[in-house]
C-alpha positions, 0 to 999 in steps of 0.5 A: 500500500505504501510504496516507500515503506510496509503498511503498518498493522500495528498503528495507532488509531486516533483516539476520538475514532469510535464515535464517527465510526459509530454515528456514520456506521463505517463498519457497515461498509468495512463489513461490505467491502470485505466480504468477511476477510478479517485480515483486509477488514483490519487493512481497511480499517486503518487505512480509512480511519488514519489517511487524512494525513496522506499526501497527493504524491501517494494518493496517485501512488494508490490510483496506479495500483488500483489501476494495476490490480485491475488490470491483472486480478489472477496477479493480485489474487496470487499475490494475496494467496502467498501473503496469507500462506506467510501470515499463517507460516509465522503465526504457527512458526511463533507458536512453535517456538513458544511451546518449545521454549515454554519449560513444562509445569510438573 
């Protein structure tokens, strides 16, 4: 999504978020557009509720992607499948490693 730096899952969303997210039921839409995939419900969510500093350069940047993705859906749906199997590889590989690093209680 950036393209000089990884998007952020981990950022801070503003404090005052909830209450227009309520009043203007943005969930509702989060909810439509992606079609119950929690990973690109949390990528849109931060993405919409923390881009009103983003610079017109960027914007541009996001139009040329969009433009690219749909230009090449099997790319993009290829691209998203490997992301997901790396998501699930690290979520079982750090599991994995807690189990084997937690000493048994006896």
């Amino acid at each position: 999504m950036c393209r000089d730096r990884d998007f952020d899952l981990k950022h801070a969303l503003p404090q005052n978020v909830d209450a227009p997210v309520q009043d203007l039921e943005i969930e509702t839409l989060f909810e439509a557009i992606t079609a119950g995939d929690r990973l690109i419900h949390e990528i849109a969510r931060i993405a919409a509720l923390t881009g009103a500093k983003v610079k017109l350069e960027e914007i541009s940047y996001h139009q040329r992607a969009l433009d690219d993705a749909l230009r090449n859906p099997a790319v993009v749906r290829n691209e998203y499948e490997h992301a997901g199997e790396a998501i699930e590889r690290e979520k079982s590989s750090t599991l994995a490693s807690f189990v084997t690093l937690t000493p048994l209680v006896e």
